[in-house]
C-alpha positions in Angstrom: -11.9 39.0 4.3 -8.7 37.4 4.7 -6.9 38.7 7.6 -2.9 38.4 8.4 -0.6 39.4 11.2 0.4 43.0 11.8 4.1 42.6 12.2 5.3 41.2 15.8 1.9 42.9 17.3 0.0 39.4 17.4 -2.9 41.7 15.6 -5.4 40.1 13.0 -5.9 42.7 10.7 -7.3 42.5 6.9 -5.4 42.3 4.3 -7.1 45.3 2.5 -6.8 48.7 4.8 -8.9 51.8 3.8 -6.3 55.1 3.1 -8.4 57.8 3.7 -5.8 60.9 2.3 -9.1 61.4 0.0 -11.8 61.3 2.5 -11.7 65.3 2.5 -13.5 65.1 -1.2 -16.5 63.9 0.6 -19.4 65.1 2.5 -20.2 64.0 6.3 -22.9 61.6 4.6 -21.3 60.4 2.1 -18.1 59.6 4.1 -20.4 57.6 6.3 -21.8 55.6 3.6 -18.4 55.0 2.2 -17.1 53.9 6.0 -20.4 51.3 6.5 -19.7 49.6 3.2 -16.2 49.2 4.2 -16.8 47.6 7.4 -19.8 45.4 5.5 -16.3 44.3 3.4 -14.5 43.2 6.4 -12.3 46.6 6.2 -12.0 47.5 9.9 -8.2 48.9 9.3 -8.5 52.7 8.3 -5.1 54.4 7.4 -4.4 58.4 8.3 -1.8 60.8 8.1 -1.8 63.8 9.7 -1.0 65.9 6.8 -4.3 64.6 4.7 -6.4 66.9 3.9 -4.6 69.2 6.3 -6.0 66.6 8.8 -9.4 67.8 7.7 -9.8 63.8 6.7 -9.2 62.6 9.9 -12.3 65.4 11.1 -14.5 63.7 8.5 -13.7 60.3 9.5 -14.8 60.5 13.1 -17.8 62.5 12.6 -18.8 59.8 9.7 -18.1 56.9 11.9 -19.9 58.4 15.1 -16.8 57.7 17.5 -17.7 55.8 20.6 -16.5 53.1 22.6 -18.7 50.7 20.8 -17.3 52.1 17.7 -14.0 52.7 18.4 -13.2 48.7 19.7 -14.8 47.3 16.2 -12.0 49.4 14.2 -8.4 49.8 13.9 -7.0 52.7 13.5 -3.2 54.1 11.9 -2.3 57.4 11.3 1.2 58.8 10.4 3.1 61.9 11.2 6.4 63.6 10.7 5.5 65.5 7.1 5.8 69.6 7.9 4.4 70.1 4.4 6.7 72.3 2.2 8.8 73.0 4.4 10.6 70.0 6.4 10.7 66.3 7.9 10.8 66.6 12.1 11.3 63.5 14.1 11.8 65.1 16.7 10.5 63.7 20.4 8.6 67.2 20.5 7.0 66.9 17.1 5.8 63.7 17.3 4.2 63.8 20.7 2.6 67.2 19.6 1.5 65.4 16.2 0.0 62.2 18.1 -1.8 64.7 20.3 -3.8 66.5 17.5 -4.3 63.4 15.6 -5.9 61.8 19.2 -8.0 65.2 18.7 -9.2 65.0 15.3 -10.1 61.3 15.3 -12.2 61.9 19.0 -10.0 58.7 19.9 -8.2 58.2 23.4 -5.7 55.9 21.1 -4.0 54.4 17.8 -3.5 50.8 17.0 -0.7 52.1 15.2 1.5 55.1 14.3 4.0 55.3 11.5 6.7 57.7 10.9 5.7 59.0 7.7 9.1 59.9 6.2 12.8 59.5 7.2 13.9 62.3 8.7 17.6 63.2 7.6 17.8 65.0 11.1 16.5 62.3 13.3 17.7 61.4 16.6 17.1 57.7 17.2 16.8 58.4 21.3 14.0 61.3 20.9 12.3 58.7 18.5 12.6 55.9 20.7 11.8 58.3 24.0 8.7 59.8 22.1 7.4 56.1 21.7 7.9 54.9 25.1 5.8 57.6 26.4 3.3 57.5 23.9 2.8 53.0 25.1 3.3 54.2 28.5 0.4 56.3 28.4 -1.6 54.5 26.5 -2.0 56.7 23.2 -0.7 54.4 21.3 -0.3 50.6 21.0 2.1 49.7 18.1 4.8 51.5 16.0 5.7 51.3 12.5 7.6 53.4 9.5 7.0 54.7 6.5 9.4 55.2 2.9 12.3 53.5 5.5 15.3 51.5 4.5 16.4 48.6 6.1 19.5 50.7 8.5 17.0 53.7 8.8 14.8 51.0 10.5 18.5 49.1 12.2 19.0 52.9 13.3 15.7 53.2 15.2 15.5 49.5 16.4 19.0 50.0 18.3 16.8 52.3 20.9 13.5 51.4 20.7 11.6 48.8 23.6 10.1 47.1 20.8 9.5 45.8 16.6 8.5 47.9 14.3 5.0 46.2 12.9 5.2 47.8 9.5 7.3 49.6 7.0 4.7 51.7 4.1 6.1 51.6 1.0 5.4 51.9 -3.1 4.3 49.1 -4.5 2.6 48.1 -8.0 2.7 46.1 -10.6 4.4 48.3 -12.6 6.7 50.2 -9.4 8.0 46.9 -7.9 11.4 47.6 -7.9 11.9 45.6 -5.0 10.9 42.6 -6.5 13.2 43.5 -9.8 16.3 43.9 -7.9 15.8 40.6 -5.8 15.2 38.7 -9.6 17.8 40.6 -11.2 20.9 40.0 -9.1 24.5 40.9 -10.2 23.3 41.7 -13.7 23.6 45.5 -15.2 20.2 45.9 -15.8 18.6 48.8 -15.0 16.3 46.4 -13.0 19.5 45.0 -10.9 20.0 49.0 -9.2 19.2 48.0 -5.3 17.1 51.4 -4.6 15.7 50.3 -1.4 18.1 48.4 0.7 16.9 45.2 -0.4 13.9 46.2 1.9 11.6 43.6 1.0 14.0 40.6 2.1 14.5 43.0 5.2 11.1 43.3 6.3 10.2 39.2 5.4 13.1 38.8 8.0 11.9 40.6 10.5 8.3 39.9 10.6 7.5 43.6 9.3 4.3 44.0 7.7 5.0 45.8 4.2 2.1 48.0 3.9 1.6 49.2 -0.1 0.4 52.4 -0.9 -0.4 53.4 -4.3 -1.2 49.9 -5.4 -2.3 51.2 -9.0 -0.2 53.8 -10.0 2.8 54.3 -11.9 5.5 56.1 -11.5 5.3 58.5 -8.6 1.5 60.0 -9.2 1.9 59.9 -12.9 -1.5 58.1 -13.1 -3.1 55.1 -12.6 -2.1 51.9 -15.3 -5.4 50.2 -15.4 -7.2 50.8 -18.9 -3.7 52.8 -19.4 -2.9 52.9 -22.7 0.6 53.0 -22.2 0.1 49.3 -21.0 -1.4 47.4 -23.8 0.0 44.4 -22.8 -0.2 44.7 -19.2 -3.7 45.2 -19.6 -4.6 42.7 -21.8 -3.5 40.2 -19.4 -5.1 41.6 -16.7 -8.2 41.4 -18.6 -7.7 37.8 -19.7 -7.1 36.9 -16.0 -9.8 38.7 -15.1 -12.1 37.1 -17.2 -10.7 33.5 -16.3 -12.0 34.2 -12.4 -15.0 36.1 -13.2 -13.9 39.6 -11.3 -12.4 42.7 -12.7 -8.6 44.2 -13.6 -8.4 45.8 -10.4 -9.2 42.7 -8.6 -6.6 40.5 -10.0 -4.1 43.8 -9.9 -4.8 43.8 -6.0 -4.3 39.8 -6.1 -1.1 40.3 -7.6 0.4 42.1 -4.8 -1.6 39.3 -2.5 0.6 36.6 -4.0 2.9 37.7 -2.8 4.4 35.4 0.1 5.6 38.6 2.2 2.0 38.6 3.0 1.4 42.4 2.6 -1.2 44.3 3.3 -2.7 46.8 0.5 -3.9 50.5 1.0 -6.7 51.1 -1.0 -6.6 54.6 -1.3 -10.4 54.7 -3.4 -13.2 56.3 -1.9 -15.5 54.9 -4.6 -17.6 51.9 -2.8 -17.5 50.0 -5.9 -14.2 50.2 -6.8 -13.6 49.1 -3.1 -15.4 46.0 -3.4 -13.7 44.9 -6.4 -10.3 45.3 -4.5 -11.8 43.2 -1.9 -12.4 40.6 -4.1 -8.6 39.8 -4.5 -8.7 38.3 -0.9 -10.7 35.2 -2.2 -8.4 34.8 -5.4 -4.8 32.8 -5.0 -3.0 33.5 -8.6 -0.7 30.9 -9.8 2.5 31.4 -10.4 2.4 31.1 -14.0 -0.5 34.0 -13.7 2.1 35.8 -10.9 4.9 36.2 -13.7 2.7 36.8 -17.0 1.7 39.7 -15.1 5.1 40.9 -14.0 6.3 40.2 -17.9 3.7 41.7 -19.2 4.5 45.0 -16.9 7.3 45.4 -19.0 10.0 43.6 -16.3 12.3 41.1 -17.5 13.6 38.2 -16.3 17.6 37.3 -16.9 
């Protein structure tokens, strides 16, 4: 498994990551068997939230896994916080100390490689964020920090308090949701592709050594379903297929290789907890696209070029 730098954190991590936000649909068995093949895969980078599964997948997890010391030090672990489902966003110092102390609870971990701020909060005080963070290094629950869904001045905002980088910014990113590729190709032009809806957060991150992690790698739209074997994507998927064919792997492999070309050098959450389907997307990190292959793709997606 290839492996790249989290951010400014000097940590080798792969460049696939396990989401676990489904790891609720399986059993105590069957979530172990899921978590060895990862970790056969070179996956050692399991992604939480605290709202997943009503942090019932984060219970799941650590019973699956068995965590111990010996475990615990093979793995690296990331959880977010900040959601209050259906009713708010609180980045508050409070919340997030209370957040990173259940989450500490539910994984039977003493501490996170990372935590991410799951969503901007519109309420946010940049000096309880950066406070909440300092005590949480200082005492050892957690090692780096990152964001989630931010924009380059939400990130500006926090970085004007906090000690240290942020190591990663999780955002939406697909094949066929890669607006932050459009706007970057489709400059000054009144496309519908030119509409900056980000920030121009991609050049942002690339700037600052952020690690853009990608959630939702196969979807379109926001949960409208997944495009592979879509047929609303003919053409996308015909050239995913011929690709595929060409290296001898899957759609889903050269989907995930696609993102991998990328020279931000992202890292994909693979939200599947189907061991197949995880192997395939594992595949993508022996597979170097050309750039030819890179923009039939895109094209193909249904983006343009001016």
């Amino acid at each position: 498994m290839r492996t790249i730098e989290l951010g400014k954190s000097k940590m080798q991590v792969p460049v696939i990551a396990s989401g676990c936000m489904r790891m609720n649909g399986l059993d105590e068995k069957q979530a172990a068997f899921f978590i060895e093949k990862a970790l056969s895969l070179g996956v050692n980078f399991f992604e939480h939230a605290d709202i997943y599964g009503k942090g019932e997948c984060e219970k799941i997890f650590s019973k699956a896994i068995d965590m111990k010391p010996s475990v615990r030090e093979k793995i690296i672990l990331q959880s977010k916080c900040g959601i209050v489902p259906g009713k708010m966003y609180d980045l508050s110092k409070e919340h997030i100390l209370k957040s990173v102390d259940e989450i500490l609870k539910r994984l039977q971990t003493e501490y996170l490689d990372v935590l991410a701020l799951h969503r901007p909060d519109a309420l946010v005080e940049p000096e309880e964020v950066a406070e909440a963070f300092r005590i949480l290094k200082e005492s050892g629950k957690v090692r780096h920090f990152g964001v989630s869904n931010h924009k380059p001045l939400q990130m500006e905002l926090l970085h004007k308090y906090l000690d240290e980088p942020l190591v990663t910014d999780q955002l939406q990113f697909s094949i066929t949701n890669s607006s932050m590729v459009e706007n970057g190709l489709e400059v000054n032009m009144t496309t519908k592709g030119a509409v900056d809806r980000d920030g121009s957060v991609l050049d942002y991150c690339r700037f600052h050594d952020i690690t853009i992690q990608t959630w939702s790698p196969f979807q379109y739209g926001f949960f409208e379903g997944v495009f592979l074997n879509n047929e609303k994507f003919p053409e996308l998927n015909q050239i995913l297929k011929e690709i595929a064919t060409r290296y001898e792997v899957t759609p889903t492999t050269i989907a995930t290789a696609w993102i991998l070309r990328h020279p931000a050098h992202m890292q994909v959450i693979a939200g599947t907890m189907n061991e197949k389907r995880l192997e395939e997307i594992c595949k993508a990190s022996e597979i170097t696209l050309s750039r030819e292959e890179w923009y039939q793709i895109y094209l193909a997606a249904g983006h343009r070029l001016p």
